[in-house]
C-alpha positions in Angstrom: -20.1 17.1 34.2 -17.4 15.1 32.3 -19.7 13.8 30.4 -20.6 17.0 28.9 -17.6 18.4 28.7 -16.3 15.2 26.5 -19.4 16.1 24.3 -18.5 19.6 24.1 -14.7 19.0 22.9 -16.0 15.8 20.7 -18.3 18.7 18.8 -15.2 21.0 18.8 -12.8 18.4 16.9 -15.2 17.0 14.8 -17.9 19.2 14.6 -19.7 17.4 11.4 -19.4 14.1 13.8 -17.7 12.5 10.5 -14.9 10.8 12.5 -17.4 9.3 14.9 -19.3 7.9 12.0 -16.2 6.5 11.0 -15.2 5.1 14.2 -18.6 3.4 14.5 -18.2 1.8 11.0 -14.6 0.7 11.9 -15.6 -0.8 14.9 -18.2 -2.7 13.1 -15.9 -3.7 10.0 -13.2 -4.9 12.6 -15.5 -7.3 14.2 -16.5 -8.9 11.1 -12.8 -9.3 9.8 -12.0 -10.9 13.2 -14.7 -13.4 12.6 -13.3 -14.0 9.2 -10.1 -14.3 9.9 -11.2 -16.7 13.1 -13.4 -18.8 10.5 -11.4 -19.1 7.2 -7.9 -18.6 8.8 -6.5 -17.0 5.3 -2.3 -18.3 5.1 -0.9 -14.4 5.5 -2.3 -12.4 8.5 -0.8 -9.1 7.6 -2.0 -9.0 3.6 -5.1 -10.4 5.1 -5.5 -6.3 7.2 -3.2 -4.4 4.7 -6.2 -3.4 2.9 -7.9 -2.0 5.9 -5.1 0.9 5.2 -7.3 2.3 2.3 -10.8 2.0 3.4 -10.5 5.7 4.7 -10.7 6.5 1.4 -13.9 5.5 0.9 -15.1 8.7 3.9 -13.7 10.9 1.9 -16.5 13.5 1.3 -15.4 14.5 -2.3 -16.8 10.8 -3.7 -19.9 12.3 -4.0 -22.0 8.9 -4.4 -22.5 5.3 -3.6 -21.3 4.1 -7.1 -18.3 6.2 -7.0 -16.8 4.9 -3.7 -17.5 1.5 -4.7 -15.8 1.9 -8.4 -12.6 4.1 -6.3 -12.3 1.2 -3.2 -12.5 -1.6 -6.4 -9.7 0.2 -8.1 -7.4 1.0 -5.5 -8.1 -3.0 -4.1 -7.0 -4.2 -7.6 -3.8 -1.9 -7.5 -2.6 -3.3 -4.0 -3.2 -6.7 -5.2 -1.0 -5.9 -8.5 1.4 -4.4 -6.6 1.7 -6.8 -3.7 1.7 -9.8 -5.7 3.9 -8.4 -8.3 6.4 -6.8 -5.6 6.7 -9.9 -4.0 7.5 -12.3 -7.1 9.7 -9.6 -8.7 11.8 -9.0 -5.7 14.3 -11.3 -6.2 15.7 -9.7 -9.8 17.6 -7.0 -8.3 18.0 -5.5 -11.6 14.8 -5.9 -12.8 12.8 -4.9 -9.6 13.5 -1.2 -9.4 13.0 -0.3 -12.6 9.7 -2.5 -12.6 9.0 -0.6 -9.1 9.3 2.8 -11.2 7.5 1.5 -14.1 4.5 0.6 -12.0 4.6 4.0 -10.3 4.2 6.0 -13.5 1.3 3.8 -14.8 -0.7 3.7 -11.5 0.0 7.9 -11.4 -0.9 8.2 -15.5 -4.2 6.1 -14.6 -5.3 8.0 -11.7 -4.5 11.8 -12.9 -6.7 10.9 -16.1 -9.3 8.7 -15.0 -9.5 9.0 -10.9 -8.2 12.6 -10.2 -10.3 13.0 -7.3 -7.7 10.1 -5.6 -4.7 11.4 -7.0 -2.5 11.3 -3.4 -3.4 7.5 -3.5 -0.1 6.1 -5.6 2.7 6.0 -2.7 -0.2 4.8 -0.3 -0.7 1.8 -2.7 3.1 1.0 -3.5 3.8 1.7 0.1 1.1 -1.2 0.6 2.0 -3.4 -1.8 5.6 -3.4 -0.4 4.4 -4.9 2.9 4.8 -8.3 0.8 8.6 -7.8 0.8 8.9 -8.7 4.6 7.4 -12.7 3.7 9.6 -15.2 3.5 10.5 -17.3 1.1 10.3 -14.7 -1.8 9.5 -16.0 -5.2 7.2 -18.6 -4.3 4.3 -19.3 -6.3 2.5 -20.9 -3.8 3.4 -18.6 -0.7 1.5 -15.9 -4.2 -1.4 -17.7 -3.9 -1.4 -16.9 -0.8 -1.3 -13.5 -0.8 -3.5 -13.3 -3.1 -6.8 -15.6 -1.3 -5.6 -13.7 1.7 -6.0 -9.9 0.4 -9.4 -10.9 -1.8 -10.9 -12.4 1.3 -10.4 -9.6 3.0 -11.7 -6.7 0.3 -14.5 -8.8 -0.7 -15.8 -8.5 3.2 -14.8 -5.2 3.4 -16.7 -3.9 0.2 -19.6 -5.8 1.4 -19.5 -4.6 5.2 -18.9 -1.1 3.7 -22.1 -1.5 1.8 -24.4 -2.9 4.4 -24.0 -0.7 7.1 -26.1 1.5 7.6 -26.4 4.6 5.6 -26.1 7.4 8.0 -25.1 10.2 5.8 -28.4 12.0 7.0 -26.5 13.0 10.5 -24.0 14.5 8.9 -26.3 16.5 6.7 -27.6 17.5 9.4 -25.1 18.7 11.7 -23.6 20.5 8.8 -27.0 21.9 7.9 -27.4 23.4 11.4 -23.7 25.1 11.8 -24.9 26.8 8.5 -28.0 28.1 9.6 -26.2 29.4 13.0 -24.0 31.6 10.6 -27.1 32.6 8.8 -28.3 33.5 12.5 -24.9 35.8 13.2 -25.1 37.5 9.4 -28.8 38.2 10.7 -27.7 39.9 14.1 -24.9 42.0 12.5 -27.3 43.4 9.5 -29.8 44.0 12.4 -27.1 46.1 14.3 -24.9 47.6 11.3 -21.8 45.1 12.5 -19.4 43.4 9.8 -20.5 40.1 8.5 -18.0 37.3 9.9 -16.0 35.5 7.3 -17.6 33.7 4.4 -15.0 30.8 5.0 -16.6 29.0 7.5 -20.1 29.4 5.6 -18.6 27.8 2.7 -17.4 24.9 4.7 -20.7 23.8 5.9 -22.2 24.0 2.6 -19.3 21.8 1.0 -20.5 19.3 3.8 -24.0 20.2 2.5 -23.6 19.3 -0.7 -20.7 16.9 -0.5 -23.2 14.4 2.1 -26.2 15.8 0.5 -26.2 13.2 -2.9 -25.2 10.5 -0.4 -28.5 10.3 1.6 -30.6 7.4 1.1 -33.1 8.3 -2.0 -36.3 9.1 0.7 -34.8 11.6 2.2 -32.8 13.3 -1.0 -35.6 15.4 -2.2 -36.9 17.2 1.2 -33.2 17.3 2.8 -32.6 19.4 -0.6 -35.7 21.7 -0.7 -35.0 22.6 2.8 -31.2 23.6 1.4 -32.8 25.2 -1.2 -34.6 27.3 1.1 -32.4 28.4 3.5 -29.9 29.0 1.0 -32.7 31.5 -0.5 -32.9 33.4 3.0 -29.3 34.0 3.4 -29.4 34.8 -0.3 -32.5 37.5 0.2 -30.2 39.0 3.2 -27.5 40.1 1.1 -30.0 42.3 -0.8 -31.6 43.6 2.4 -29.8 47.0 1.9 -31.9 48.0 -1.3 -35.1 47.1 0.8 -36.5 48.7 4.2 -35.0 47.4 7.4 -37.5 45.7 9.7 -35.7 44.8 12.7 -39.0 43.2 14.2 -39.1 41.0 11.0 -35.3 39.7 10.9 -35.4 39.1 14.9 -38.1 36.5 14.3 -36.8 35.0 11.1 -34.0 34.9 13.4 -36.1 33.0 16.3 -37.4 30.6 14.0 -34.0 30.0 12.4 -32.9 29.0 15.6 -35.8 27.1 16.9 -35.6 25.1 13.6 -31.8 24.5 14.8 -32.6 22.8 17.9 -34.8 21.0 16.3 -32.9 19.5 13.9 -30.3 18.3 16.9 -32.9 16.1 18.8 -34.8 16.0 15.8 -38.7 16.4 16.2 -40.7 18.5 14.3 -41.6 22.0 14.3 -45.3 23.0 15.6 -46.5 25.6 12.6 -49.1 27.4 14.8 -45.9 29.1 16.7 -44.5 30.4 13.4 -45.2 34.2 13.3 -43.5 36.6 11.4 -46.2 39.5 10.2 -44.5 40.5 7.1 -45.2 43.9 5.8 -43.8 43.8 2.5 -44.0 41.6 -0.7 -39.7 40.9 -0.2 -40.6 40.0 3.7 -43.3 37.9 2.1 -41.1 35.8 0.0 -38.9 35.6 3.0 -42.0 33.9 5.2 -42.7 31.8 2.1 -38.7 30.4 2.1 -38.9 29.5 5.8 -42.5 28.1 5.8 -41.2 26.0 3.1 -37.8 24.9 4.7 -39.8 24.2 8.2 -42.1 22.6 5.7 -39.8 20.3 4.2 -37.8 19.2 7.8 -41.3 17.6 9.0 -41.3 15.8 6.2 -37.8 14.7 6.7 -38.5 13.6 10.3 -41.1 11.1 9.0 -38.7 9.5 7.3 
């Protein structure tokens, strides 16, 4: 009973199960930093986790590939490690420190609002970062630097590389997005069927920024069905909104409902769809086209099953 009512509130609060991804991968990025840091035992403990502040950036859904959260998480790295070191030698000049602090806040800002826009809340998280390095004592030391510096690359260069081999796990995202979609596909249905205003288009355009947004991120054997069943339902809901020029078939739209929603559950265990219980008896050439798109969607999530 508690079990399933933690389940049911987890789904609530993070319904696209994008924060439990991201615990999972912290919890597994944690454990190799501890190990690091047991092994090489860098000189500076806190810039050795300071960069562990920015990884969330690399969740983020609107870096819509691979190269692009490596290339953002490579940039924001080398603009901690600027600003840290440079924060922490610079200190000392209490003339020249603020205005070099002001300086470096416009460049980093000018750089990211023409080049990295997509990041461009990023620049007080970086100084903020960088002016961790203030707290060490001695300042000004060249060596203590060096420090810094082997302490904060140790630590990207395992984070980049445990970001990059765990596993890629976009597809259960995609997925759960992929079914709250089709459920709002499944109300639009019931209200055409019984003359009811559609629900709001807001919550239908959220799942399909998740769509898309996790859609370029699954692994390149999965890309091409996980997109032609997209393609497909999108084409249903599509085909709904024109079902006023064509003749109502309630019979028709229940089943497509059905299946919609057998295809749902099925998608949350996942197994695949049996096509010898798909029956719609379409009357029309429009109704036709409408089997065709969820034959073809059904279609393409066996094929993503086998992968």
């Amino acid at each position: 009973m508690f079990t399933s009512r933690l389940v049911n509130w987890m789904n609530q609060v993070d319904p696209y199960a994008i924060q439990r991804v991201a615990l999972h991968k912290a919890i597994f990025i944690a454990t190799i930093l501890t190990f690091i840091y047991w092994f090489f035992r860098p000189e500076n403990f806190l810039m050795f986790v300071a960069p562990l502040i920015v990884t969330a950036w690399y969740e983020m859904p609107f870096l819509s590939s691979q190269k692009e959260k490596n290339e953002t998480m490579v940039f924001i790295f080398t603009s901690v490690i600027t600003t840290a070191i440079s924060f922490y030698l610079i200190y000392p000049f209490k003339l020249v420190f603020p205005v070099y602090a002001i300086i470096l806040f416009i460049i980093l800002f000018s750089l990211i609002w023409t080049r990295r826009p997509k990041i461009r809340n990023v620049p007080m998280l970086i100084i903020s970062i960088g002016a961790l390095s203030l707290s060490i004592q001695p300042m000004a030391s060249l060596q203590i630097g060096i420090g810094i510096f082997s302490s904060m690359i140790l630590s990207m260069l395992v984070l980049l590389i445990c970001l990059n081999l765990y596993p890629n796990v976009a597809l259960i995202i995609w997925t759960r997005a992929m079914q709250h979609y089709i459920r709002c596909i499944e109300g639009d249905i019931t209200a055409t069927i019984e003359h009811l205003p559609l629900s709001s288009l807001s919550e239908e355009v959220q799942h399909v920024d998740i769509v898309r947004s996790y859609q370029t991120l699954l692994p390149k054997t999965c890309f091409s069905p996980a997109f032609k069943l997209y393609f497909n339902i999108r084409n249903i809901q599509f085909a709904l909104n024109s079902i006023y020029y064509q003749e109502m078939n309630p019979l028709f739209w229940n089943a497509v409902k059905n299946h919609l929603q057998e295809l749902r559950q099925h998608m949350s265990i996942p197994l695949q769809i049996d096509f010898s219980t798909i029956v719609l008896n379409p009357s029309t050439p429009f109704q036709h086209l409408i089997n065709t798109y969820l034959l073809t969607a059904i279609r393409h999530w066996n094929a993503l099953c086998k992968k």
